[in-house]
LUMKE-197827 format. One record per residue (C-alpha): x, y, z; residue number from 1; residue in three letters. Coordinates in steps of 0.001 Angstrom, whole numbers. Each point is the difference from the previous one (the first is absolute). Layout:
BEGIN
<pt <X Y Z> NUM 'Ala'>;
...
! end
This chain:
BEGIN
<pt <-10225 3291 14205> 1 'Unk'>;
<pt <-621 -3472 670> 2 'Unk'>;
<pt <834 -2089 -2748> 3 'Unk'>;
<pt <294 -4406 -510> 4 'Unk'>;
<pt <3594 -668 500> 5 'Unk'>;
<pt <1331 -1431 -3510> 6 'Unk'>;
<pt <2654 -2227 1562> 7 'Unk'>;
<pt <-1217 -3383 2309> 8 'Unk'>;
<pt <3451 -1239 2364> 9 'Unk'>;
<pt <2788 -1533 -2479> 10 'Unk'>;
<pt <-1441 1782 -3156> 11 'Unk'>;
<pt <2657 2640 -1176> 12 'Unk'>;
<pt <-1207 3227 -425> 13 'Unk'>;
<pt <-173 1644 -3755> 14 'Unk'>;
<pt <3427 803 -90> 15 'Unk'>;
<pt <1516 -3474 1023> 16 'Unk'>;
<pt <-1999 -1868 -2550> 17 'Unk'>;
<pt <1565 173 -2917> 18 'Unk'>;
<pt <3421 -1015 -746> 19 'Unk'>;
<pt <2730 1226 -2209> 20 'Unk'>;
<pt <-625 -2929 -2906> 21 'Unk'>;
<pt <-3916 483 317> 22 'Unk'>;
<pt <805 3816 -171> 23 'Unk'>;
<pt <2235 -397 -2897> 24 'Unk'>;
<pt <-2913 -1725 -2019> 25 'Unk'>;
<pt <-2196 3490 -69> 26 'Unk'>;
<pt <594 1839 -3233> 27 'Unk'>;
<pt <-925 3324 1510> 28 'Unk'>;
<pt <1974 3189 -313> 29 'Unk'>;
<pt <2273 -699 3190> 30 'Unk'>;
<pt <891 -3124 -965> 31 'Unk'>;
<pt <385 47 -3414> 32 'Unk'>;
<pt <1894 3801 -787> 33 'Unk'>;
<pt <3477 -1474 898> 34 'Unk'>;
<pt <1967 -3702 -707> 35 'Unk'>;
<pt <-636 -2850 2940> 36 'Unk'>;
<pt <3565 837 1446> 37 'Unk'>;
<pt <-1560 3329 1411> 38 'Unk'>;
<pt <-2135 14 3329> 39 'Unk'>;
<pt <-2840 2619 -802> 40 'Unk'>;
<pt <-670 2472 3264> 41 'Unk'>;
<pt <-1186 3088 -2354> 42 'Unk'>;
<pt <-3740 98 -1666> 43 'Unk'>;
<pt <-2709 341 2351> 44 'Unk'>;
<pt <-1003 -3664 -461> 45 'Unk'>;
<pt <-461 -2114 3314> 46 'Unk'>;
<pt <1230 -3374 35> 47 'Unk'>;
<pt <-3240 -1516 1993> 48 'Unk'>;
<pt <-2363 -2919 -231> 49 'Unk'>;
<pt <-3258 1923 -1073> 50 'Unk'>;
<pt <-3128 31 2248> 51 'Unk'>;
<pt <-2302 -3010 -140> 52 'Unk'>;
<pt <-3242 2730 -241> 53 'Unk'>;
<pt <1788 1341 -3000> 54 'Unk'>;
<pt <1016 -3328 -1629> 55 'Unk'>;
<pt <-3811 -1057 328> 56 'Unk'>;
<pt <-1648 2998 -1356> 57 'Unk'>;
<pt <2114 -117 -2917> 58 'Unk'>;
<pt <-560 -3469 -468> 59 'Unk'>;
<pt <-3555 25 -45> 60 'Unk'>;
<pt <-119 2725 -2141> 61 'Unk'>;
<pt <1881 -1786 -2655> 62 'Unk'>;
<pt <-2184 -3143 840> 63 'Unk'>;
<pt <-3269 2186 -838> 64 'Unk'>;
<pt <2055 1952 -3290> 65 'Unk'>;
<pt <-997 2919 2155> 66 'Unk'>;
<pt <2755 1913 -1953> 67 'Unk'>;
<pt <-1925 2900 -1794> 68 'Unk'>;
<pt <222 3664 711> 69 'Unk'>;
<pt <1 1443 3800> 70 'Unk'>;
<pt <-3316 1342 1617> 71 'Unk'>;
<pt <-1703 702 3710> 72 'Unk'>;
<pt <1403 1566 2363> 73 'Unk'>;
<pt <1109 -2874 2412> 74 'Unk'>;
<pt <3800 801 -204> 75 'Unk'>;
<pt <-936 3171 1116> 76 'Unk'>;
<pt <-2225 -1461 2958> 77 'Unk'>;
<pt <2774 -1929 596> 78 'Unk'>;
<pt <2855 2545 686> 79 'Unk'>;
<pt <-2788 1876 2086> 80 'Unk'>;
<pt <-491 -2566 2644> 81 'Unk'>;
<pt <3988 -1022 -96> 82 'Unk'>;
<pt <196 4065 540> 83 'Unk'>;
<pt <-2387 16 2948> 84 'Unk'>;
<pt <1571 -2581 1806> 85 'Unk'>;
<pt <3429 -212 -703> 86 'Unk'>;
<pt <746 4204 -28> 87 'Unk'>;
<pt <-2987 963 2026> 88 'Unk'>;
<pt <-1612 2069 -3095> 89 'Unk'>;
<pt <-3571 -9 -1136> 90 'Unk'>;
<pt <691 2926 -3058> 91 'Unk'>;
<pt <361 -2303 -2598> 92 'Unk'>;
<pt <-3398 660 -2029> 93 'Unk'>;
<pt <-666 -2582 -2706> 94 'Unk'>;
<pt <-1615 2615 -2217> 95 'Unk'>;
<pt <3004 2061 191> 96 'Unk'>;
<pt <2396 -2719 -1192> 97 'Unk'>;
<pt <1067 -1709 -3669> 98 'Unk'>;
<pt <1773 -2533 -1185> 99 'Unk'>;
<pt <3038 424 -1695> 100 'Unk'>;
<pt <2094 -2462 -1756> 101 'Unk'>;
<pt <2896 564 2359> 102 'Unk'>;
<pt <1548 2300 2872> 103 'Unk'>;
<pt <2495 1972 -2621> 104 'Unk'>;
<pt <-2321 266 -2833> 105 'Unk'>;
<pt <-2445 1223 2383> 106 'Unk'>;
<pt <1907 2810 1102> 107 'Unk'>;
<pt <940 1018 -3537> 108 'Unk'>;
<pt <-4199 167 -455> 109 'Unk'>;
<pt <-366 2137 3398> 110 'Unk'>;
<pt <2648 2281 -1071> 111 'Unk'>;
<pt <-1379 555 -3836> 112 'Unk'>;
<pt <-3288 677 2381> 113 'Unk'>;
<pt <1640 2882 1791> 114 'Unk'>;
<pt <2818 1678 -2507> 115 'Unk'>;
<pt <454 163 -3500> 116 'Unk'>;
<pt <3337 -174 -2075> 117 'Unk'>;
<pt <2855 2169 1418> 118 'Unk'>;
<pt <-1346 -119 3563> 119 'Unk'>;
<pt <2075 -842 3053> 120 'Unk'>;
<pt <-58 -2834 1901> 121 'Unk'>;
<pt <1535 99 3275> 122 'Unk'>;
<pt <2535 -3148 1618> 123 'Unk'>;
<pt <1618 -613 2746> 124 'Unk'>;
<pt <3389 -2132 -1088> 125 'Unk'>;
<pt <1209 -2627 763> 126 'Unk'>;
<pt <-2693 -1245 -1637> 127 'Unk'>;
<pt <-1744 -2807 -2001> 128 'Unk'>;
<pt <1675 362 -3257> 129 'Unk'>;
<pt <-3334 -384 -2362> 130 'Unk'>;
<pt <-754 3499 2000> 131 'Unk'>;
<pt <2230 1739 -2215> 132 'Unk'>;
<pt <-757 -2063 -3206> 133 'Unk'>;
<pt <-3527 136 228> 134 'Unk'>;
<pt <114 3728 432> 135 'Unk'>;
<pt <2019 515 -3014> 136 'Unk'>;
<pt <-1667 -1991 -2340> 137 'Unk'>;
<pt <-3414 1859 717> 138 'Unk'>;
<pt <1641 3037 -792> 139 'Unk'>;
<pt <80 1250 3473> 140 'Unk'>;
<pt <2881 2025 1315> 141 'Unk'>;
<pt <1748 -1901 3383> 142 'Unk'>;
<pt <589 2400 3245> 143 'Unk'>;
<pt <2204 -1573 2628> 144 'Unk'>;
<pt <-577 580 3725> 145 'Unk'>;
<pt <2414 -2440 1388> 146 'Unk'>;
<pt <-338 -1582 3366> 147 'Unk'>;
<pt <1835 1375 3226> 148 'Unk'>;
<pt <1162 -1245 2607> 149 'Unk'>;
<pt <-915 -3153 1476> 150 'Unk'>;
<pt <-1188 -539 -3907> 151 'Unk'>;
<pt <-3340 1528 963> 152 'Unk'>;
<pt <-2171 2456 -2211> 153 'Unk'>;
<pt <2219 3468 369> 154 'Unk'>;
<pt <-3012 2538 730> 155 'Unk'>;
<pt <2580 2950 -1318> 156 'Unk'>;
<pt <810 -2079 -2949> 157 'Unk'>;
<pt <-3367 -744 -955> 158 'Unk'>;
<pt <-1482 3391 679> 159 'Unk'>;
<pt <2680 1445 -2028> 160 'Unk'>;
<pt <-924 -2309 -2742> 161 'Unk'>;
<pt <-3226 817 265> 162 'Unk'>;
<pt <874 3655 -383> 163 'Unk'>;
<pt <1436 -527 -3060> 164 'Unk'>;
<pt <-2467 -2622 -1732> 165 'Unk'>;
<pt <-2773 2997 1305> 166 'Unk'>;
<pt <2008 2953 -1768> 167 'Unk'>;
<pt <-178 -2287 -3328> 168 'Unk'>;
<pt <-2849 296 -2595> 169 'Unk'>;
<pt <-2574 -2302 447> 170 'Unk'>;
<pt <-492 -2736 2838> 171 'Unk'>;
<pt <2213 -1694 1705> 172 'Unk'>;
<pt <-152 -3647 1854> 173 'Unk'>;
<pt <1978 -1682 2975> 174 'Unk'>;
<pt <726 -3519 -757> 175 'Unk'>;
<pt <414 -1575 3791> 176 'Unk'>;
<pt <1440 -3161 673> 177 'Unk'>;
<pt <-1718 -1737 3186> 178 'Unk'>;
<pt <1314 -2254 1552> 179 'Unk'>;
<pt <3285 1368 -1239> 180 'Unk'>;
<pt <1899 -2141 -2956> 181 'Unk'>;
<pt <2924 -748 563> 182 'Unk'>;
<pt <457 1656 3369> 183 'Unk'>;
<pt <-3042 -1933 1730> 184 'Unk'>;
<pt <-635 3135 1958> 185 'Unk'>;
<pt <-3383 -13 1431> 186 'Unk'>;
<pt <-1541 3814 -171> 187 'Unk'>;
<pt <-1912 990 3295> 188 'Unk'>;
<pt <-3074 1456 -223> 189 'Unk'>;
<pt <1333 3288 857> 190 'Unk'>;
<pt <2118 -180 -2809> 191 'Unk'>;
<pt <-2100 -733 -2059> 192 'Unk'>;
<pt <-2287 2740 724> 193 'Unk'>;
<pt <2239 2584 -458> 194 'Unk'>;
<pt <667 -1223 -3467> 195 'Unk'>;
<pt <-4079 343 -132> 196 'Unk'>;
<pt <265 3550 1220> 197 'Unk'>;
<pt <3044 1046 -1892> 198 'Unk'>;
<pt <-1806 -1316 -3463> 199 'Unk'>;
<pt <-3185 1822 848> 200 'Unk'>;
<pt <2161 2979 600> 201 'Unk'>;
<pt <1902 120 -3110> 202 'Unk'>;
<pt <-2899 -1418 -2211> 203 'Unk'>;
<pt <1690 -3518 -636> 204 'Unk'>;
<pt <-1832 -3322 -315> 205 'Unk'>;
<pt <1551 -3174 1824> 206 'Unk'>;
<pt <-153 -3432 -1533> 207 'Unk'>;
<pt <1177 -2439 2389> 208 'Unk'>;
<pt <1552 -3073 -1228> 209 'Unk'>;
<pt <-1293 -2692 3163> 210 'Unk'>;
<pt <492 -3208 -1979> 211 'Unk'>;
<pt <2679 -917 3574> 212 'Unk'>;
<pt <-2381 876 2361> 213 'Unk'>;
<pt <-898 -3718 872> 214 'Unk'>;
<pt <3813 -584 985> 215 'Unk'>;
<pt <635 2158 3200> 216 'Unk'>;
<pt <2027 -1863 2472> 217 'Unk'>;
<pt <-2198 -1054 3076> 218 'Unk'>;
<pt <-897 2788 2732> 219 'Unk'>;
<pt <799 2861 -2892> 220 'Unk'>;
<pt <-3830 2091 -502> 221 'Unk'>;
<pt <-340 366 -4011> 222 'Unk'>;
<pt <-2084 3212 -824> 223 'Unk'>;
<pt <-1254 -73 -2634> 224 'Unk'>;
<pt <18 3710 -1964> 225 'Unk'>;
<pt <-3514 291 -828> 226 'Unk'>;
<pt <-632 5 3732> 227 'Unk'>;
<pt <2064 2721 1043> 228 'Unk'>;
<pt <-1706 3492 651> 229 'Unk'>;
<pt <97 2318 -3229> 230 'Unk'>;
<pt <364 -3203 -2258> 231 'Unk'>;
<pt <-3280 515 -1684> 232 'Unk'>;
<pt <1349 792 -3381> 233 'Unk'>;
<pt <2184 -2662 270> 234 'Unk'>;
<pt <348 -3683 -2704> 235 'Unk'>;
<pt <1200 -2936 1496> 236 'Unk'>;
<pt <1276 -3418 -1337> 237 'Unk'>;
<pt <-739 -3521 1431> 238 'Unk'>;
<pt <929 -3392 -1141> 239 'Unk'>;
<pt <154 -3459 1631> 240 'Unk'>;
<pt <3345 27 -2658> 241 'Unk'>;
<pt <2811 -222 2606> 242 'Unk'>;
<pt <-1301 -794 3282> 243 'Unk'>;
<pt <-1385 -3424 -1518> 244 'Unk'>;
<pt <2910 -489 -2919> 245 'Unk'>;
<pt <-2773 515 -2909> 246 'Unk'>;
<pt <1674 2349 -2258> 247 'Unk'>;
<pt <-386 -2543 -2702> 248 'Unk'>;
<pt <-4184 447 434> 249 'Unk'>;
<pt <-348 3057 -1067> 250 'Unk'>;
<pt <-2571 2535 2117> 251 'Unk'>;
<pt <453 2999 2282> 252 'Unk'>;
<pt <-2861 2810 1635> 253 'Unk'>;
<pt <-252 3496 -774> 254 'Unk'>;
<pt <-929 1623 2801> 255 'Unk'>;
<pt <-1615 4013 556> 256 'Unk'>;
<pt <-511 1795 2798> 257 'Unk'>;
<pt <-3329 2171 118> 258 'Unk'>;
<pt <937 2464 -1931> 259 'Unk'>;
<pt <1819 -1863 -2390> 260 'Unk'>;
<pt <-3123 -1832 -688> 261 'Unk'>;
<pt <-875 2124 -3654> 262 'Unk'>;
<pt <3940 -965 -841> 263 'Unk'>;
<pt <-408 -3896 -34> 264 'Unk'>;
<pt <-3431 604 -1694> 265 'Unk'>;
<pt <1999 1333 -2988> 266 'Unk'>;
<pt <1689 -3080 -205> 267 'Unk'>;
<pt <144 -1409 -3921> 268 'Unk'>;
<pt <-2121 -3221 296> 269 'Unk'>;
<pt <2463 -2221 -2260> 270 'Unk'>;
<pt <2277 642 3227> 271 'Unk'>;
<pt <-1843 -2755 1763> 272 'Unk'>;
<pt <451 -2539 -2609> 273 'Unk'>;
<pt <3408 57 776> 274 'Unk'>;
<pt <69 -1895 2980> 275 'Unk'>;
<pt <-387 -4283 -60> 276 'Unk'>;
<pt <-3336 -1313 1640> 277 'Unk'>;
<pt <2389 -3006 1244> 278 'Unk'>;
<pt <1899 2699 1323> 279 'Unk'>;
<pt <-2869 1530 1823> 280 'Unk'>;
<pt <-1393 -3223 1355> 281 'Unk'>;
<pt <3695 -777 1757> 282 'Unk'>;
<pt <152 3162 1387> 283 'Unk'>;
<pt <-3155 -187 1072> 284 'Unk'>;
<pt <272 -3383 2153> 285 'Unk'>;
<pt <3700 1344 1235> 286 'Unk'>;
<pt <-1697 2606 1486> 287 'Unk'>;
<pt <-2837 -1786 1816> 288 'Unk'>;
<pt <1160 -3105 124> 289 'Unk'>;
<pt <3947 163 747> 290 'Unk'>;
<pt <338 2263 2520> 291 'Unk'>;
<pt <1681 -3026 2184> 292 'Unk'>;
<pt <2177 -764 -2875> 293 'Unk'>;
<pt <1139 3698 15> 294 'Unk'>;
<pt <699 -138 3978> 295 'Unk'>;
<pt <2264 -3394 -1045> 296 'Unk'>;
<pt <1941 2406 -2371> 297 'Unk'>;
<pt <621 2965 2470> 298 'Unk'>;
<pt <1343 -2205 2254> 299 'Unk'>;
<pt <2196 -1343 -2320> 300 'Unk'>;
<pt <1030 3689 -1526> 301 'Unk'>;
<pt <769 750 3687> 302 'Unk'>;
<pt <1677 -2885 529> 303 'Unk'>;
<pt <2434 446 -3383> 304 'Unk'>;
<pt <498 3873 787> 305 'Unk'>;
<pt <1601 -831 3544> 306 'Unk'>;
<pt <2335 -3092 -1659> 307 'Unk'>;
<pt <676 2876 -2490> 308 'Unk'>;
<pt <1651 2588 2551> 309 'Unk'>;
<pt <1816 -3105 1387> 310 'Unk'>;
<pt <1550 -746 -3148> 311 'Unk'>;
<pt <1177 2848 -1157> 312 'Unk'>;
<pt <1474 886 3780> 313 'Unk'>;
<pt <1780 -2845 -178> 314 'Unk'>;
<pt <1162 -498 -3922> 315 'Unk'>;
<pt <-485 3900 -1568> 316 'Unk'>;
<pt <166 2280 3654> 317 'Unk'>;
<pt <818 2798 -2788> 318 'Unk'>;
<pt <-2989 -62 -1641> 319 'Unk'>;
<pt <-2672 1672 1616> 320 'Unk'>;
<pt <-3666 -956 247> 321 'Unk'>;
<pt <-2657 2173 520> 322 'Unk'>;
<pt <-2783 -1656 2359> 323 'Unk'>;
<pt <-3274 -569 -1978> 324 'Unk'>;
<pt <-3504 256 1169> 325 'Unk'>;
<pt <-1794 -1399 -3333> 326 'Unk'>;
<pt <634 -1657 -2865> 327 'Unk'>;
<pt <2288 -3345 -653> 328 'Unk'>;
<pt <2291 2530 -1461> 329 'Unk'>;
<pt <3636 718 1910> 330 'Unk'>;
<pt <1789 3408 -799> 331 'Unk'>;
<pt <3538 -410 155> 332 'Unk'>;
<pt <2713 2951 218> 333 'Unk'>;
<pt <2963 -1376 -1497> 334 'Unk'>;
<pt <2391 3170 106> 335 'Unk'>;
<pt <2530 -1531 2283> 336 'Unk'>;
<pt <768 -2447 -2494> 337 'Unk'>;
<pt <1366 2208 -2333> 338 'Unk'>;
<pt <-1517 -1913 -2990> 339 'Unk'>;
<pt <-1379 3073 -1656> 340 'Unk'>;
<pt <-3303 1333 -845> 341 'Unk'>;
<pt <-1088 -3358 -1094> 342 'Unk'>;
<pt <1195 -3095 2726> 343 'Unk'>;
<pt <-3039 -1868 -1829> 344 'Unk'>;
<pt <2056 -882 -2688> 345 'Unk'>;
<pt <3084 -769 1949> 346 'Unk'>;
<pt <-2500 -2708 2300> 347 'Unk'>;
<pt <-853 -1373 -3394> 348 'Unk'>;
<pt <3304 23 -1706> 349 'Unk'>;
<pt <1966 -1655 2408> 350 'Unk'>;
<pt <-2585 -1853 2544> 351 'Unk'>;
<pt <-3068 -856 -2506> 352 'Unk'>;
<pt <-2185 1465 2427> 353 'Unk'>;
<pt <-2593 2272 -2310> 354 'Unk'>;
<pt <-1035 3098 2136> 355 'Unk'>;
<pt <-2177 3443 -1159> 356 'Unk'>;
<pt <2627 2797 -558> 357 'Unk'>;
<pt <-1083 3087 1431> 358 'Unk'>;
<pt <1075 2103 -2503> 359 'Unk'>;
<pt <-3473 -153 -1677> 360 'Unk'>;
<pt <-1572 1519 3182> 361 'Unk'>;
<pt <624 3005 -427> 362 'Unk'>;
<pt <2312 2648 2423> 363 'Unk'>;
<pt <1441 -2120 2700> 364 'Unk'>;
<pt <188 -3125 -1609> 365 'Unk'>;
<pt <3526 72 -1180> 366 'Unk'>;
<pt <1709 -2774 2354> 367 'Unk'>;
<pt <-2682 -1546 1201> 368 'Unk'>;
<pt <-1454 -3438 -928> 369 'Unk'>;
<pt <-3266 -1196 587> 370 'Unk'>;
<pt <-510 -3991 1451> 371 'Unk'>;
<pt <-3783 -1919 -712> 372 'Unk'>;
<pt <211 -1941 3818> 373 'Unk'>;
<pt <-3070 -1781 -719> 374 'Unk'>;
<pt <1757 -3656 -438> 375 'Unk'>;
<pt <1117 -2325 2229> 376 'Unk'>;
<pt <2183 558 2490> 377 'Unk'>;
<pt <2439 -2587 -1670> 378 'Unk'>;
<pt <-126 2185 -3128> 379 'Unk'>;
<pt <505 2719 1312> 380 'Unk'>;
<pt <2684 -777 2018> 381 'Unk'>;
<pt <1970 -1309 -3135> 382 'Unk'>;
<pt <-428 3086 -1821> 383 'Unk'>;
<pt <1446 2218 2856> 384 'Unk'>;
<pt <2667 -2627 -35> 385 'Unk'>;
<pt <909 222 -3761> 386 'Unk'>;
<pt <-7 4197 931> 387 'Unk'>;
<pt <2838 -383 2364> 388 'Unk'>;
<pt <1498 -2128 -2158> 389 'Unk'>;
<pt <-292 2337 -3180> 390 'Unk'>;
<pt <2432 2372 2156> 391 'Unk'>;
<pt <2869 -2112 602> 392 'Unk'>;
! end
């Protein structure tokens, strides 16, 4: 893809923008869920400069009081030509695609689509916590296929899964996390078609959960599932959300594959109220109009991930890190510590570093830690400084 590179020689990119007193001014989630003596590295905020495109847009639309109720189909458009020429994929097709007020509560809309109460829904865990809550609250029963080695999809695991969600009454669903959170794994397209073929087999529907698929690490392919062979059946979720830092403007895409077209149709209508027409114009101009500011961001993910596995080889060797391909998410395996099933707390107890326990994801989580690297490197460096120093 070529794209306008965001950053002109001597301006810092996204990530070196901002510093820790600016940062401190935001009253956002991250920085506002623990007291000013604790260096956040846990909610999957970023701590960027936003992109001039997406400043504007939202600018003028507030200069205009363009602040009614969404409509069109330009986010859509949008995500179709970022598709084409960032992933190589022309299958998006506008009149298979609705907006939804948000990547999670758009899944919990394709899954009422495809089961009703009591159904399974298949997970692979570790996984994004709201997986699991989500689930439950709709009245849905979780199946766990956890990941295997390498913390890739386990094709035994998920066909046996599958097996079981099939032998239940009523329909069954496979939620699929892609890119991978917290793990940043990457699925291949060959994986990812033989999660196509086993749910065709076994009569399961995948919903795939793409809101990280604008963060893979340069030179890593991202295939998308909707493009994989046997994926016809298949609902996908989109959002500018995390690859631009928007999650305060709310807006995501349902996608269908070709057979899933007469699924989306029976969306309920009041579902597209949901989302913020300021959200959908941001989204909108990220996706056309940042592209370059995204590029200035990958670098800079790359960048913190490699200052990262320098850090903790030098000030935590025990604490192993599992290399990401996606994401600004870093999936830590602190069993060598002996801190216990939850070394989150310990980090924030005694170094007032806040970190995501791993507990809430699920099997395989106990142990682990999850780190947000998308900060400066100064930042981040401090936190894996007040780590090491939680241990001694």
């Amino acid at each position: 893809m070529t794209s306008i590179p965001h950053a002109t020689p001597g301006e810092p990119g996204p990530l070196r923008a901002l510093g820790l007193d600016q940062l401190r001014r935001r009253t956002s989630m991250k920085w506002r869920t623990y007291s000013e003596d604790v260096l956040p590295l846990w909610v999957a905020e970023m701590d960027v400069s936003l992109a001039g495109p997406v400043v504007r847009a939202v600018t003028d639309a507030l200069a205009l009081g363009d602040t009614g109720y969404p409509a069109g189909t330009a986010y859509a458009e949008a995500l179709a030509a970022f598709a084409a020429q960032r992933w190589n994929w022309d299958g998006i097709a506008v009149e298979r695609t609705a907006i939804v007020p948000d990547v999670m509560l758009g899944v919990v809309e394709m899954i009422r689509l495809v089961t009703g109460p009591g159904d399974p829904v298949v997970v692979n865990p570790p996984v994004y916590p709201p997986f699991f809550q989500f689930v439950a609250h709709m009245d849905r029963r979780v199946v766990e296929a956890p990941l295997g080695a390498g913390l890739r999809i386990d094709p035994a695991a998920l066909e046996e899964a599958f097996r079981q969600a099939a032998a239940a009454t009523g329909r069954a669903a496979f939620l699929l996390c892609s890119p991978h959170n917290p793990t940043g794994t990457v699925h291949t397209a060959d994986e990812l078609a033989a999660v196509a073929a086993l749910a065709e087999r076994y009569g399961v529907r995948v919903v795939a959960d793409e809101i990280h698929a604008p963060l893979v690490a340069p030179g890593v392919p991202f295939v998308p599932y909707l493009s994989v062979p046997g994926a016809e059946r298949g609902l996908s979720l989109m959002s500018a959300s995390k690859g631009w830092n928007l999650a305060g403007l709310k807006a995501a895409l349902a996608l269908a594959g070709p057979k899933a077209a007469t699924d989306l149709d029976r969306l309920p209508e009041e579902v597209g109220h949901g989302p913020s027409h300021v959200g959908v114009i941001a989204h909108t101009a990220a996706l056309r109009e940042a592209t370059g500011w995204l590029d200035a961001l990958l670098a800079g993910l790359e960048t913190n991930r490699s200052l990262l596995a320098g850090l903790l080889a030098e000030h935590l060797p025990a604490i192993r890190l599992h290399p990401a391909e996606a994401t600004y998410l870093a999936w830590l395996d602190c069993r060598a510590l002996g801190l216990g099933d939850d070394p989150a707390q310990v980090f924030l107890d005694r170094g007032r570093v806040a970190l995501s326990s791993g507990l809430p994801f699920g099997s395989g989580g106990a142990g682990h830690v999850r780190l947000n690297l998308a900060t400066s490197p100064d930042i981040l460096t401090e936190g894996i400084r007040r780590m090491a120093a939680a241990l001694r």
